[in-house]
C-alpha positions in Angstrom: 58.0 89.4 101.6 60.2 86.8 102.4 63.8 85.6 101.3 65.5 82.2 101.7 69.1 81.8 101.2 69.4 78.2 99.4 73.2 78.8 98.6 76.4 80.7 98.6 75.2 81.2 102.6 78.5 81.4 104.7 79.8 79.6 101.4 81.3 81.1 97.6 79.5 78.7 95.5 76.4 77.5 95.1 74.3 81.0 94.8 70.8 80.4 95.1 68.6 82.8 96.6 64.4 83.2 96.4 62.5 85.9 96.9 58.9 85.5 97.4 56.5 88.4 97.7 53.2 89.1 96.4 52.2 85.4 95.3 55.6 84.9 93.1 58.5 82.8 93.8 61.1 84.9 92.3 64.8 82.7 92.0 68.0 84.5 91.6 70.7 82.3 90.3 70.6 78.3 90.8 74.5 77.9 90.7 76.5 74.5 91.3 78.1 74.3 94.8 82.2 73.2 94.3 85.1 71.9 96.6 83.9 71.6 100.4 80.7 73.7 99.6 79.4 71.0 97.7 79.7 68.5 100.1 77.8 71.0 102.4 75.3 71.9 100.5 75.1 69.5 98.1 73.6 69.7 94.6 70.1 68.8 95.2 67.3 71.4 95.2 66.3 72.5 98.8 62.7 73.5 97.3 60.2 72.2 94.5 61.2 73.3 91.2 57.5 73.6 90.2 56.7 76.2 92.8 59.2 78.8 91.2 57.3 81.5 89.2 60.8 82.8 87.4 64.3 83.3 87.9 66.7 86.1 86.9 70.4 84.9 86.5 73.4 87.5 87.7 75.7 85.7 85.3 76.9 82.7 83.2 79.4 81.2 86.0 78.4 77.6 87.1 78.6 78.6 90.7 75.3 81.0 90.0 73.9 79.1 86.4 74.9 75.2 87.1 71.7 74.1 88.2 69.5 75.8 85.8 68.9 72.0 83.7 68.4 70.3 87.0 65.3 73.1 88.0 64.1 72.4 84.6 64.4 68.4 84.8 62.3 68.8 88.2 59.1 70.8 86.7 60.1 74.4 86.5 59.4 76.1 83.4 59.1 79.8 83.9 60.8 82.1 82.1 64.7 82.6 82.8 65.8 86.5 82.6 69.1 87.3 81.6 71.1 89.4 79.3 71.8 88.5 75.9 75.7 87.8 76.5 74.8 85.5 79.7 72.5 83.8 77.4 74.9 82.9 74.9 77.3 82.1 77.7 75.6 79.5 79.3 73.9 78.2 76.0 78.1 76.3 76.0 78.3 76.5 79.8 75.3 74.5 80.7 75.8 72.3 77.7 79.4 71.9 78.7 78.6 71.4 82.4 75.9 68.3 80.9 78.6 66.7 79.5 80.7 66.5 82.1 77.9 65.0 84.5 77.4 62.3 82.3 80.7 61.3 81.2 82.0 61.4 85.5 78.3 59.5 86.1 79.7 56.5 83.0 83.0 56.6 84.9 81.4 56.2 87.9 79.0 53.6 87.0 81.5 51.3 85.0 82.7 51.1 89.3 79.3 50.4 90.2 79.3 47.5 88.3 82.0 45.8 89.2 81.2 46.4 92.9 77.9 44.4 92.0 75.7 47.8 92.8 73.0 49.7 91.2 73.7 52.2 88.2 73.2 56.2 89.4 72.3 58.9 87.3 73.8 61.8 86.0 72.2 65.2 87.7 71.3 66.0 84.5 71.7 65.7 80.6 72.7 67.9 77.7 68.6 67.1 76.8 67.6 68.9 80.2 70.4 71.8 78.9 69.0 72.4 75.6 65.6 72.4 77.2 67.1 75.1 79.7 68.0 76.7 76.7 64.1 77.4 75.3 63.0 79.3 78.7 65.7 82.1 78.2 64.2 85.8 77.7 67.1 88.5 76.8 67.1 91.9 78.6 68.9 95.0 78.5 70.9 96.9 81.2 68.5 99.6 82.6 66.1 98.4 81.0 63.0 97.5 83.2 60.8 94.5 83.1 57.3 93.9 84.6 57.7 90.9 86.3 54.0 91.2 87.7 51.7 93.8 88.2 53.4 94.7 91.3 56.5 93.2 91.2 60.0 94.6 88.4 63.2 94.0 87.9 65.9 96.2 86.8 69.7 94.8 85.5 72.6 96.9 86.4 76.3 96.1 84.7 78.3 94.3 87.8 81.4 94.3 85.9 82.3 91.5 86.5 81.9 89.3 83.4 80.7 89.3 80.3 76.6 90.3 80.6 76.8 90.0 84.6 74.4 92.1 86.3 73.2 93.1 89.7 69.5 92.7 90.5 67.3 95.8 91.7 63.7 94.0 92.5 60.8 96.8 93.1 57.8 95.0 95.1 54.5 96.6 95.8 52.8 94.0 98.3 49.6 94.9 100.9 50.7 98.7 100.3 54.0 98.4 101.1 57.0 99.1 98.8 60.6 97.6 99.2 63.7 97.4 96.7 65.8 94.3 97.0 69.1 94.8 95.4 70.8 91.8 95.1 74.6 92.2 93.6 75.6 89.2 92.2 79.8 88.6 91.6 80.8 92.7 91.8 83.4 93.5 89.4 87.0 94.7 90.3 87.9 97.8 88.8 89.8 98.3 85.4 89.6 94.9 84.9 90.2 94.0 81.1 87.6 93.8 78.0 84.3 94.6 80.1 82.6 98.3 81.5 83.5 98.9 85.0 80.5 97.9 88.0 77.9 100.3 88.2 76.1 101.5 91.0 72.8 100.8 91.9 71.5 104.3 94.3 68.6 103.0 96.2 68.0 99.8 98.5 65.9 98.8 101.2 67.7 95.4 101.6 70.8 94.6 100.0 72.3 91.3 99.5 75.6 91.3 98.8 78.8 89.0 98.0 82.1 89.1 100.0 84.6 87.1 97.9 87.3 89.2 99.2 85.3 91.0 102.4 88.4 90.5 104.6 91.1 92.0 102.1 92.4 93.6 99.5 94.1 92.6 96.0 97.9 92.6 96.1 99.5 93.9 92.8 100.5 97.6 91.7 97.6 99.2 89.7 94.4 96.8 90.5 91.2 97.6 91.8 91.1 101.2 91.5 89.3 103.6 89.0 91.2 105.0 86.5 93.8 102.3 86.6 93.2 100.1 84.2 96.2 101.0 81.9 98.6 100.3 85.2 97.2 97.1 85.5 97.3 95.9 82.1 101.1 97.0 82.1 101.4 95.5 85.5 99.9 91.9 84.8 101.5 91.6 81.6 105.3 92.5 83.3 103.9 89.8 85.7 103.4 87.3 83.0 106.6 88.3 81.3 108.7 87.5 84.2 107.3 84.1 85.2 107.4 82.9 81.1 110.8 84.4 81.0 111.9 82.4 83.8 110.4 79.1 83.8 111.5 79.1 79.4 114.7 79.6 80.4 115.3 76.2 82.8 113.2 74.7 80.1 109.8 74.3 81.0 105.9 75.2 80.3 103.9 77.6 82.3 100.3 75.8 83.1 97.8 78.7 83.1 94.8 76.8 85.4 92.2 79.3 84.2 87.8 79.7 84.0 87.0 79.1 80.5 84.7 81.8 80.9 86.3 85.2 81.4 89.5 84.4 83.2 90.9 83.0 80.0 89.9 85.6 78.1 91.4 87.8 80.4 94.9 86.3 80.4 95.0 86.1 77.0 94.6 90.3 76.9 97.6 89.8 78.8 99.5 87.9 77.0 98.7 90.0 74.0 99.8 93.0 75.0 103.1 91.4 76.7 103.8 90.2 72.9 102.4 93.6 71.3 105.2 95.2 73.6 107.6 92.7 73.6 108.2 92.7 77.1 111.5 91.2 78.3 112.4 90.4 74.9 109.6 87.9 74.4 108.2 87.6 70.8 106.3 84.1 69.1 105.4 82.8 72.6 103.5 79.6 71.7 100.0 80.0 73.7 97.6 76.9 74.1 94.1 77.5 75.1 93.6 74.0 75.6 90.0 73.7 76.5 86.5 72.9 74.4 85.2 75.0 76.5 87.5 78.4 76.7 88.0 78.4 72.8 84.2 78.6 72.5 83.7 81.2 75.0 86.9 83.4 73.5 85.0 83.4 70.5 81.6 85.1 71.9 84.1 87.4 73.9 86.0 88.2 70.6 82.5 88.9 68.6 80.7 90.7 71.6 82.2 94.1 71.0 78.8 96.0 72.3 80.2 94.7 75.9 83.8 96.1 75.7 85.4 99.0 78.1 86.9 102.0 76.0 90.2 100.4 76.1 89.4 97.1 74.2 86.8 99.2 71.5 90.4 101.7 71.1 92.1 98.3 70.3 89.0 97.1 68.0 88.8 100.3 66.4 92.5 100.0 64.9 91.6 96.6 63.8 93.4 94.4 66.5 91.1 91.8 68.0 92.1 92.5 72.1 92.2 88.5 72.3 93.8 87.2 69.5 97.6 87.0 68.4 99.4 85.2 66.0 101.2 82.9 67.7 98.0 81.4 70.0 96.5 77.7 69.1 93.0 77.0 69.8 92.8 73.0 71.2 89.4 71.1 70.9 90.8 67.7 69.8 91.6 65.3 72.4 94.3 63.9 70.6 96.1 67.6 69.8 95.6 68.2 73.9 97.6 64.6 74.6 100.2 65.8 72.1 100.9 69.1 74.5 102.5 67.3 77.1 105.5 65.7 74.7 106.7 68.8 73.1 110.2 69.4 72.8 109.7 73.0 73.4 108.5 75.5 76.4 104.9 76.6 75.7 102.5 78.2 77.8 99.3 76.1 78.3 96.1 77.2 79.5 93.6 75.0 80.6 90.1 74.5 82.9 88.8 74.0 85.3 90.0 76.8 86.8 90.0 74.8 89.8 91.3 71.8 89.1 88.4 69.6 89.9 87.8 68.4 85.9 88.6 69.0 82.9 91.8 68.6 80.9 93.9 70.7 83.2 94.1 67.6 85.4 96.3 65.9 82.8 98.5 69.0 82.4 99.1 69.6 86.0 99.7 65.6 85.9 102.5 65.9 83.4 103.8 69.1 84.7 103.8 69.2 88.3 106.9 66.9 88.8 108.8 69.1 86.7 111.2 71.2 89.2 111.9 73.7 85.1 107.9 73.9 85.6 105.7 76.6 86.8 102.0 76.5 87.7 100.4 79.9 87.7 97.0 80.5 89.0 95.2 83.7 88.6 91.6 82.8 89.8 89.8 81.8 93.6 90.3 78.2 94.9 87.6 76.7 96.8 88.6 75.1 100.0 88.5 71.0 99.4 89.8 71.6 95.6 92.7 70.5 94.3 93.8 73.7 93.1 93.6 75.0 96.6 95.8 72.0 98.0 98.4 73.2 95.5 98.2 77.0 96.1 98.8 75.8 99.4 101.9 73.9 99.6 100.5 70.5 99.3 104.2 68.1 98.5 102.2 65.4 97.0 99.0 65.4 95.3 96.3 62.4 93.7 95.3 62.9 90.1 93.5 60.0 88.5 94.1 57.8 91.2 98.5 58.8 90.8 100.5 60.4 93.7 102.1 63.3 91.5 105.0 64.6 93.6 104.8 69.0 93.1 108.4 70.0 92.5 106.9 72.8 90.3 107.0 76.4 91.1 103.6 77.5 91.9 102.7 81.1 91.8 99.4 83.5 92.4 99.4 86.3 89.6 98.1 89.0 91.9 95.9 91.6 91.5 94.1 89.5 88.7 90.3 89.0 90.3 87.0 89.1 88.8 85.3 90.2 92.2 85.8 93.7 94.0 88.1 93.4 97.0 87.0 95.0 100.5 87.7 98.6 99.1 85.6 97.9 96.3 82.9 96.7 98.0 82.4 99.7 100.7 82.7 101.6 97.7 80.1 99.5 96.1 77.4 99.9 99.2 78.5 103.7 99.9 76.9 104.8 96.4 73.3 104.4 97.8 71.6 107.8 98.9 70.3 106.4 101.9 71.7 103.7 104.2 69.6 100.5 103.4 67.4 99.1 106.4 69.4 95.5 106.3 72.5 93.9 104.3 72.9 90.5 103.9 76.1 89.1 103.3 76.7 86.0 100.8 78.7 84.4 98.8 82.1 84.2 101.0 83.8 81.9 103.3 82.0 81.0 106.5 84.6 82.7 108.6 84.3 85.8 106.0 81.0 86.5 105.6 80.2 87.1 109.3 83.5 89.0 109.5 82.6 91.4 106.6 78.8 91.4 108.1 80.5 92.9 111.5 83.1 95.1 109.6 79.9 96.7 107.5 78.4 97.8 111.2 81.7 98.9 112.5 82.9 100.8 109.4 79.5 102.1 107.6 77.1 101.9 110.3 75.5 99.5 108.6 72.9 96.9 110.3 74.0 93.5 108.7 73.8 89.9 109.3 75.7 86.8 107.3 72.9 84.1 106.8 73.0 80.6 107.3 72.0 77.7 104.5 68.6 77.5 104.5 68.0 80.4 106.8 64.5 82.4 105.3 63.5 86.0 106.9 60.2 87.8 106.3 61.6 91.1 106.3 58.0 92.5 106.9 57.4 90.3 109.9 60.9 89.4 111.1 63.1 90.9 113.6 66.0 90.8 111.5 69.0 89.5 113.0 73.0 91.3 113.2 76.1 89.5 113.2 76.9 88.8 116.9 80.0 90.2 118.2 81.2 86.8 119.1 81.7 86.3 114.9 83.2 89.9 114.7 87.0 88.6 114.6 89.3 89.1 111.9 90.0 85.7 109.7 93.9 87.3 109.5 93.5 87.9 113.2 92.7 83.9 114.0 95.2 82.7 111.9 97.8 84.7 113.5 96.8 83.5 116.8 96.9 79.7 115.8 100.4 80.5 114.2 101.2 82.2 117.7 100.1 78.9 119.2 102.3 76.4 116.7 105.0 78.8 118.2 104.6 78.8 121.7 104.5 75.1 120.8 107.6 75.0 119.1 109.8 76.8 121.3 110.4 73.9 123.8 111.5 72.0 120.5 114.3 75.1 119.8 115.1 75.2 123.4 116.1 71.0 123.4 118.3 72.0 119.7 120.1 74.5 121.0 121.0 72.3 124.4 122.0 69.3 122.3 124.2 71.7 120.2 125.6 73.1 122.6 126.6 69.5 124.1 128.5 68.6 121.1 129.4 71.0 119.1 132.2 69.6 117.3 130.6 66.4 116.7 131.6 65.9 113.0 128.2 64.0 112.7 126.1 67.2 113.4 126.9 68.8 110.7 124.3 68.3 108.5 121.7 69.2 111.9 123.5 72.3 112.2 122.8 73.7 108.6 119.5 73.0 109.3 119.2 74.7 112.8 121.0 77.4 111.2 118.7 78.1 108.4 116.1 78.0 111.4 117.5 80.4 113.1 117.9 83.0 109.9 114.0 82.3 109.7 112.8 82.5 113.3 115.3 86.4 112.9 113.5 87.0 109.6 110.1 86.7 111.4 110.6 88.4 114.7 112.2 91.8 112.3 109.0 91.3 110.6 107.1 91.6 113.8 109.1 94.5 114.7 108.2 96.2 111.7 104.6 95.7 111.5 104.4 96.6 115.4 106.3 100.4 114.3 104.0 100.7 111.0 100.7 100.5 113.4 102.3 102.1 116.0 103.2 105.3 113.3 99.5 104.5 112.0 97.5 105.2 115.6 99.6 108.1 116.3 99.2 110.3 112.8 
């Protein structure tokens, strides 16, 4: 019984993970590596495609599906397990995904020509898509599926998008039995539209994401059972103020948002900010600008068997939980340009949720120089993306080849996260009876990952290790290895250090200020350097009283 971690291995994108045990190569999720992962893992298969016997897909995201038409262009065709809402998902996901590789491969190659150099090829087509398409097989949650004669498969509801699952694998090989429960994207609790995660109860080896393994969602009312009214009240005030706001300087508020489920989510929002009419706001004029998003807000808006309580409530009265009157539905290119010289404040929502493609690119390129502006994102960033440079204070960013200078406000909606923060992950891998003989933490940052590995042993007791890319383990066979102490140090903990460090480094700088101020005090052409030192001062108070207050909170902490 072996397993090989081809993705999403001390990195969030890219899942890829095969099991092999009792003659089968068993593939969970063949996703699409983004940002810096990509360029680390790269989007090639690390294995024959012809060797897989099946695969069983955790959900529709690109990071877990992308790479389905690629494993089918190179010889697999196995059958493809998934639920039905997956299905339909990545039936426009894959097809969308296509499209996009062979419109940035023409871009690419018009370059290649006038460079004098060979054409390249897209990674795959919307051919190799719809062929995808043909090897999906629908299945239930709970339901259990005979994948051999000694080898099932049951789905459990992750709750973390539409259809998404987590994978408990039964294998019977040379009379032993082991359960592989592999968790796919863990939902956060009370999140709009879809049934909270469930817990799977029994697991020899657990494989298990770590988004958020290092902390835990900001925002009143996330995250926690039985809040799910808080948060929709909570999100929606959020929205309210930053629309209120930016409309009255003027501007649009660019939503950067996955056009599967994040959009969705947003607009529930936005729907019950209007229903409510928080801070006065009525007729907000709501874009979803994206192909995409308006295709996938249709399934969500016609896939009612999926919804929580709250949304079937909603359904039950007659109001689609998605839809309001004053919300356009873009797909025309020319209706998209159009956006950007309106008169009016709108709010605009738009993917890639990342800003790496799509037609968010040109919104954030009309938008982003616009001090009346705000961008709002409400999803992860990849390291390397250029949503990450922005959510990160970048002054000046490149967009089709432009320097676009960011004068907007930029904001993080908080609390709003598809995956289970660290609370709701030890929740998540308390539920089983009995501790499971290894965890294997994926799918987070490589300075995350090993973190959460160590945190699992220190907290749960837990024996648990972070694989590498392209690490494989015969769990039979195989000592199995635990994350070192040297990897057991808090992310928050380095960062504070190398901040620590910039200020150790800075103080000869203040020192040198305050001496030359104190030289010439009066100078009338100082006066401009003194505001300056001034406002450095009020920062460098601000930031030791915050010092002194965290250092009496853990102090009052340890001692009750």
């Amino acid at each position: 019984m072996k397993i090989s971690f081809y993705g999403a291995a001390r990195h969030v994108t890219g899942s890829c993970f095969m099991l092999s045990a009792d003659g089968m190569n068993i593939l969970i999720d063949c996703g699409l590596a983004q940002g810096t992962d990509e360029r680390v893992q790269g989007d090639e298969l690390p294995f024959k495609a012809e060797t897989v016997d099946v695969m069983l897909l955790t959900h529709a995201h690109i990071d877990h599906s992308g790479r389905i038409p690629l494993l089918v262009k190179e010889g697999f065709s196995g059958a493809i397990y998934a639920t039905e809402a997956t299905r339909n998902l990545c039936e426009i996901m894959l097809a969308d995904s296509a499209h996009i590789q062979q419109m940035e491969t023409e871009w690419q190659n018009r370059k290649q020509r006038r460079a004098g150099k060979p054409a390249v090829e897209p990674l795959y087509t919307t051919a190799d898509a719809e062929k995808s398409m043909e090897l999906f097989r629908e299945c239930r949650y709970g339901e259990v599926m005979e994948l051999s004669a000694h080898v099932s498969v049951r789905f459990i509801d992750a709750g973390h998008l539409l259809g998404s699952a987590s994978m408990e694998i039964t294998v019977k090989e040379n009379g032993e039995e082991r359960i592989f429960v592999f968790s796919g994207d863990i939902g956060n609790f009370d999140q709009p539209l879809i049934q909270d995660p469930q817990y799977p109860k029994k697991a020899d080896y657990v494989i298990v994401e770590s988004t958020y393994g290092d902390r835990l969602h900001g925002g009143s009312g996330s995250g926690k059972p039985g809040s799910q009214k808080a948060t929709t009240i909570a999100r929606a005030q959020d929205l309210a103020d930053i629309i209120a706001e930016t409309f009255a300087q003027g501007g649009n508020v660019v939503i950067p948002a996955f056009a599967v489920g994040r959009t969705q989510e947003i607009l529930y929002f936005l729907r019950y900010m209007l229903d409510h009419k928080l801070n006065g706001l009525q007729d907000v004029p709501v874009f979803v600008d994206s192909p995409l998003s308006v295709k996938a807000t249709r399934i969500f808006a016609t896939s009612m068997e999926f919804f929580d309580d709250e949304a079937l409530e909603l359904a039950k009265k007659g109001h689609n939980p998605i839809l309001f009157p004053s919300l356009v539905t873009i797909t025309d290119a020319n209706d998209s340009k159009a956006l950007n010289f309106r008169n009016e404040p709108a709010v605009i929502i738009s993917s890639s949720g990342m800003c790496e493609a799509g037609r968010i690119k040109h919104h954030l390129k009309h938008n982003l120089w616009r001090p009346e502006s705000c961008i709002v994102f409400s999803g992860y960033q990849a390291e390397g993306t250029l949503g990450r440079s922005i959510l990160d204070g970048a002054q000046h960013v490149t967009i089709f080849g432009e320097q676009i200078d960011v004068k907007a406000r930029v904001r993080k909606l908080e609390g709003v996260s598809g995956h289970a923060d660290q609370n709701g992950l030890l929740r998540w891998l308390s539920a089983f009876a009995d501790a499971p003989r290894h965890v294997f933490v994926v799918h987070g940052d490589s300075d995350v990952a090993p973190w959460f590995a160590g945190f699992l042993k220190a907290e749960l007791g837990l024996r648990a290790y972070a694989p590498k890319f392209l690490e494989s383990f015969d769990v039979l066979a195989d000592k199995l290895p635990e994350t070192p102490p040297s990897e057991f140090t808090s992310p928050q903990l380095r960062i504070l250090a190398e901040a620590f460090t910039a200020l150790s480094a800075g103080q000869k700088d203040v020192e040198s200020i305050i001496q030359r101020l104190a030289k010439a005090a009066d100078a009338p052409g100082l006066l401009t350097n003194r505001k300056k030192t001034l406002r450095l001062a009020n920062a460098i108070q601000r930031l030791t009283s915050d010092l002194e207050y965290l250092k009496i909170k853990w102090d009052k902490d340890a001692s009750a």
